[in-house]
N, C-alpha and C positions, 0 to 999 in steps of 0.2 A: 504494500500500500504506500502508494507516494501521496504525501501531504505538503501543499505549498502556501505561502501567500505570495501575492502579488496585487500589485500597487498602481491605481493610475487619476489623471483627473475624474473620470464618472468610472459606472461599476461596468459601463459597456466596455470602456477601455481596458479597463482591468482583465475584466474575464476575454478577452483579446488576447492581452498578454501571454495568458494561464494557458487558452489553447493555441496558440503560437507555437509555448516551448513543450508543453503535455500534450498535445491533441487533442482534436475535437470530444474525446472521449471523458471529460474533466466533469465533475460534476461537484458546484457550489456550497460547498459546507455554510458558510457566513458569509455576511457583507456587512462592514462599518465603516463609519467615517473616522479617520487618522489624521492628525495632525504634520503636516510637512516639517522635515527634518533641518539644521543646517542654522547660522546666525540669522537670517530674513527671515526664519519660520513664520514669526508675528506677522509678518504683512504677507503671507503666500497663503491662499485658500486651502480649505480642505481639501488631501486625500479621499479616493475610494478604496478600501482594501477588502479582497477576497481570498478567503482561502479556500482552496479547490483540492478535491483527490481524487486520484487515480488507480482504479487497481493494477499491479502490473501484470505483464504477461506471465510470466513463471507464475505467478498466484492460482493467475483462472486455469491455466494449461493443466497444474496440478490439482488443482481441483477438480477437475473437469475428469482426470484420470481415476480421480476418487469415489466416482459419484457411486457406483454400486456399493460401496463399503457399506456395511448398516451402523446407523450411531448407536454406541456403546455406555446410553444412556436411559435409565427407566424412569418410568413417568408417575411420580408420585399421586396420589391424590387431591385432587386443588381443594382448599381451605374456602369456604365461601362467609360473607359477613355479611350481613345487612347494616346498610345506612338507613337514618332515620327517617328517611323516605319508602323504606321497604323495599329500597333497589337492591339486587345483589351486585355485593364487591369483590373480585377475586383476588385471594393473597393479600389481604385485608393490610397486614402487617408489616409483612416483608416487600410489599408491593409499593406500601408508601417510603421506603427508605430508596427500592428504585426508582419512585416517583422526584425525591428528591434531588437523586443526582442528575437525571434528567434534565431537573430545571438548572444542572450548572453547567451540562456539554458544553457550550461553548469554551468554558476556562479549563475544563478540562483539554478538550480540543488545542487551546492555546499551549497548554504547559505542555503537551505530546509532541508539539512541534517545537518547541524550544529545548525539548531533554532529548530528542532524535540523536541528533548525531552524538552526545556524549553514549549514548548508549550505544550507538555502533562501534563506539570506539572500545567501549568497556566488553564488550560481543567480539571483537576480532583477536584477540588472543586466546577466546575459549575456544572460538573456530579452529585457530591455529592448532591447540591442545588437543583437539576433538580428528583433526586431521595427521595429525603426527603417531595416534594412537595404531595399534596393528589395529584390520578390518575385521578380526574376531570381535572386538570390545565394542562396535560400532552397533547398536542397535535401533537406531531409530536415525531414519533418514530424511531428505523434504517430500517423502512419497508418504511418511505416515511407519508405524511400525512395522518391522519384515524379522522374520525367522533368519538364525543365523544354520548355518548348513550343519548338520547332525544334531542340534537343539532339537529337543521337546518344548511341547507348550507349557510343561511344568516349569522345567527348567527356567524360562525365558521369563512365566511369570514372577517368576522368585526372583531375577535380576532385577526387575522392572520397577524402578523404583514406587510407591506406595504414594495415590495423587493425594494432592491437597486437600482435605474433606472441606474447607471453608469456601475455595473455590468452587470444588465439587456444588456442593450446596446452591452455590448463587447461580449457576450453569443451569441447574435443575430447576430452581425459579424461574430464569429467563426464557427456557423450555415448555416450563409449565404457563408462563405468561403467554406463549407464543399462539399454542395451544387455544385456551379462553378465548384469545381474540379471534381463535376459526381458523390459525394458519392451518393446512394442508401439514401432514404427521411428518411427511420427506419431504418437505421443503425444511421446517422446523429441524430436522435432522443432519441436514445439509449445512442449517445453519449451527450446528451446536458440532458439527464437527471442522469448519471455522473458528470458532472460538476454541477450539483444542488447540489447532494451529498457530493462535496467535497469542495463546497465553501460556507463560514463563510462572516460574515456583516464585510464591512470595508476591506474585502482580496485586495490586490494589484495585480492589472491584472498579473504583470509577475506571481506569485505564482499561479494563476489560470491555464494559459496558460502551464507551467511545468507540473502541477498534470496531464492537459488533454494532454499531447505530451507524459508523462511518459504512459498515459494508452493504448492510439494507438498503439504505442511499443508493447507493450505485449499483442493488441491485433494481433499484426503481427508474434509474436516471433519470434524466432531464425531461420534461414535461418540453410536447413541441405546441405550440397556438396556429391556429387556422395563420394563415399570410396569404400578402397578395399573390397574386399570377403575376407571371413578367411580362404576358401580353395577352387581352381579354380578361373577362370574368374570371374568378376563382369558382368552382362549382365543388360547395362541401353540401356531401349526400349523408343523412343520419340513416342508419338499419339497424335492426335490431326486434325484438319477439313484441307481441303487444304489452301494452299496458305498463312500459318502463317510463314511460316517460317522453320520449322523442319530441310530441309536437311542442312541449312547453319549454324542452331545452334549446329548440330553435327561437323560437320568442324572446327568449333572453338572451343568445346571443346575437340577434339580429336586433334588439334592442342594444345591442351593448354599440353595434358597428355604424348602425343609422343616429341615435342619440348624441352618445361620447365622441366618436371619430368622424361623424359625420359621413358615412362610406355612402355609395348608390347602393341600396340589396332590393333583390325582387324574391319572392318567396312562392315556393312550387310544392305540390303534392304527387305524387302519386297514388297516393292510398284511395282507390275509387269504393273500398270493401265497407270503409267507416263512414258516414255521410258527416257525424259529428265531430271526429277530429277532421276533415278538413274545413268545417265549418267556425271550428274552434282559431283552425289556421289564417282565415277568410278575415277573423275579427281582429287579432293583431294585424295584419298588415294594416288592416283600416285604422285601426288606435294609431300607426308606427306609418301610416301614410305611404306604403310602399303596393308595388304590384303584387297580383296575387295569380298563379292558375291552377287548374287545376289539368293533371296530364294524363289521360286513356291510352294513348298512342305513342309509339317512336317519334313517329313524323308530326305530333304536334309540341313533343319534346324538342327538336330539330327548331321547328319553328320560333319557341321560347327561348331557345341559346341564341337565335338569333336576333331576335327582337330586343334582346338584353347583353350585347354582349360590349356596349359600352357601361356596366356596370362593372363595379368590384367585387361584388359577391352575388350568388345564387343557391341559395339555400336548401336545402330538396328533402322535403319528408317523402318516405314510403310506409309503404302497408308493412305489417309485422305479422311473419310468417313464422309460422310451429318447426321448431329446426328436422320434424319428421316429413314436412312438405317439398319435397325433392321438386315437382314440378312448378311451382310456386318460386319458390330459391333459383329455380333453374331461369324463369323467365326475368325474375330480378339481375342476375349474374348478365345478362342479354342486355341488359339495359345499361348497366355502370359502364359494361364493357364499351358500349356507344360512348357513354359520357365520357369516357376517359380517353376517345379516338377524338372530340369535338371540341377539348378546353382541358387545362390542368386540373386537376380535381384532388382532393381530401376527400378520405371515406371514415366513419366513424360509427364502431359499435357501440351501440349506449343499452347498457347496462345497467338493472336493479341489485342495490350492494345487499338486497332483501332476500335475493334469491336464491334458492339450495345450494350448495358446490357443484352437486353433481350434473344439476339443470343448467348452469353456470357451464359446465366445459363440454355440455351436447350443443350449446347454443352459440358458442365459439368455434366450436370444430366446423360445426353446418355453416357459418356466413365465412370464415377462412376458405371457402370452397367459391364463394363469390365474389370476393375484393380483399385484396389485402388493407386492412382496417389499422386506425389508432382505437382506443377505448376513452368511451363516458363512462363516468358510473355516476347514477342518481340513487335519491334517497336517502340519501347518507346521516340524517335525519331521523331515520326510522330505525336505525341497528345504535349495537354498541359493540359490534364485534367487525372491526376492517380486512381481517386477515384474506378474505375475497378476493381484493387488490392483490397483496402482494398475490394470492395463487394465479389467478389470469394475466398478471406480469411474466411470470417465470411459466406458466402453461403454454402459451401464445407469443409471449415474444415482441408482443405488441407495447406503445407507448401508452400511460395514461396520459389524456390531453386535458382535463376539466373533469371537475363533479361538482354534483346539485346538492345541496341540504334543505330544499323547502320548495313551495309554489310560487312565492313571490317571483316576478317580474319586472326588472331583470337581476333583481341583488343576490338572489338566491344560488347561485354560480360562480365560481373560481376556477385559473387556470390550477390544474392541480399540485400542490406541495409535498413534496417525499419527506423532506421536514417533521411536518406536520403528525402525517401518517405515522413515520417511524416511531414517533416518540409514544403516539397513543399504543401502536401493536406492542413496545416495549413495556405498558403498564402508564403512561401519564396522560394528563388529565386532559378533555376535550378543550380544545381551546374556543 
């Protein structure tokens, strides 16, 4: 894991920088204002400063090589409490001492980057130690643990030195938190054999807790935003099952693009199945003063891209099809596939963070079969458990672009925060 900061007049400049000498692949821990260095400090405006990380390649390559190992960790039974609301709270206890460090990552975050290089320094003679040894005595390598040649598993366990139970412990909290929030059991496992990797005898849980919040991040990366086309319209198509949400999440941000930015948008259906949600569609454009149609046909699709193609956005609801309707899916797939031959296009699965896992990954696999998608997810409002996210991150592959937490129009919308997210699936508090 590479950790940096970098410095510039605004945070565009900065994170400039970061991907400059890290690559695109950088993903923004923090952003604050700093003070300019040097005898003119007083009369030179504020810095932006960002610190960014990066995983490196030996990290994921190894990991990657790891993936079938099973984690060599059992799953307690979670402690539940009630608050004086009769809500349940998991890890009632031990959950708010993680809650608290939470609220100091960032200083943490800072001191990792400032004791870094003493600590490679303090690291390179063990290395050396560890290298100078015969390869009998070598028993754990950067691949994880391996048999030495004519060892038993007895043998091998008996050498091994005897983990840290206080570690252990907060491992198996972080596990058991991960869990509650609905992460998926091997993803959770994937992640707790991570934190094997990256924790040393004697670590101090905040330093532990950092490394694994830094690596959620970048399993989440960077949220991308609808943007302009470089010539014509932008045409973002929302899909997705009924009843998530689609036509309100188009409202709001086609309110966000005509109100705040001032953009041209024209706003389109396809959905001839519901009378109500395009009728629903029909009243925002008229609140939002923008065009409305409604589309049967290819060729009156054709028609609208043309009659709108000195705008900047075109918005496009469709009908939401049961990911068991192959003929349905199949005449949708016909259609993007147009859109994406007639203008640059964004495609977007928007998603209920309400809905089961396993409904969650038949309704991703079936529209991966029609556009290659970012994800919404709505609702977010309604649950108390996120772990959803992360598993249609890492199932899919796909970006989060945005989630809803309410009906309003249009506040109820954010580009999406991995921030944010991390620290709730880690045990803290909704912001």
């Amino acid at each position: 894991m590479i950790i940096k900061k970098f410095t510039g007049k605004s945070e565009e400049a900065a994170t400039e920088a970061a991907r400059k000498e890290l690559g695109s692949g950088v993903v923004i821990m923090n952003v604050k204002q700093v003070k300019a260095k040097g005898i003119l400090a007083a009369f030179k405006p504020k810095l932006t400063e960002v610190t960014v990380a990066l995983e490196e390649e030996s990290e994921r390559s190894s990991y990657l090589r790891r993936e079938g190992t099973p984690v060599q960790i059992q799953k307690p039974a979670a402690a539940w409490e009630q608050d004086a609301s009769g809500k349940k709270t998991v890890f009632s206890g031990e959950a708010r001492s993680i809650e608290e460090k939470l609220e100091n990552l960032q200083t943490l975050l800072e001191s990792q980057l400032q004791n870094r290089q003493a600590s490679q320094q303090q690291d390179q003679p063990e290395e050396a130690q560890r290298q100078n040894q015969p390869a009998s005595d070598n028993y754990r390598t950067e691949e994880g643990q391996q048999e030495r040649p004519g060892a038993d598993r007895a043998s091998e366990a008996a050498a091994k030195p005897e983990p840290d139970d206080e570690l252990m412990k907060f491992r198996k909290l972080i596990y058991n938190t991960l869990l509650a929030n609905e992460v998926d059991e091997k993803y959770a496992g994937k992640i707790m054999e991570e934190m094997e990797k990256i924790q040393k005898p004697n670590m101090p849980f905040d330093y532990l807790l950092a490394g694994i919040y830094q690596r959620l991040i970048l399993k989440f990366g960077k949220a991308e935003e609808i943007t302009e086309a470089a010539q014509g319209p932008r045409i973002v198509t929302f899909i997705g099952p009924t009843g998530v949400g689609k036509t309100t999440t188009i409202a709001k941000i086609a309110s966000r693009y005509v109100v705040e930015e001032k953009k041209k948008v024209a706003l389109l259906t396809t959905d001839t199945y519901r009378i109500a949600a395009a009728e629903q569609l029909r009243t925002y454009a008229n609140i939002l003063m923008v065009p409305f149609r409604v589309i049967y046909t290819q060729e009156e699709l054709a028609a609208a891209l043309q009659d709108f193609y000195d705008y900047d956005y075109i918005l496009v609801d469709t009908t939401g099809h049961s990911p068991q309707n192959r003929e349905q899916l199949g005449n949708m797939k016909q259609l993007l596939k147009y859109m994406e031959q007639s203008a640059e296009c964004h495609f977007y699965l928007v998603l209920s963070a309400t809905t089961k896992y396993r409904d969650l990954l038949k309704i991703a696999d079936s529209y991966s079969q029609v556009a290659e998608y970012q994800l919404i997810f709505t609702k977010l409002d309604e649950t108390e458990a996120l772990g959803n996210l992360l598993n249609l991150r890492l199932h899919t592959g796909a970006g989060i672009a945005y989630v809803t937490c309410g009906q309003n129009v249009p506040d109820d919308i954010e580009v999406f925060n991995p921030q944010k997210t991390v620290k709730q699936l880690l045990g803290g508090r909704r912001e």
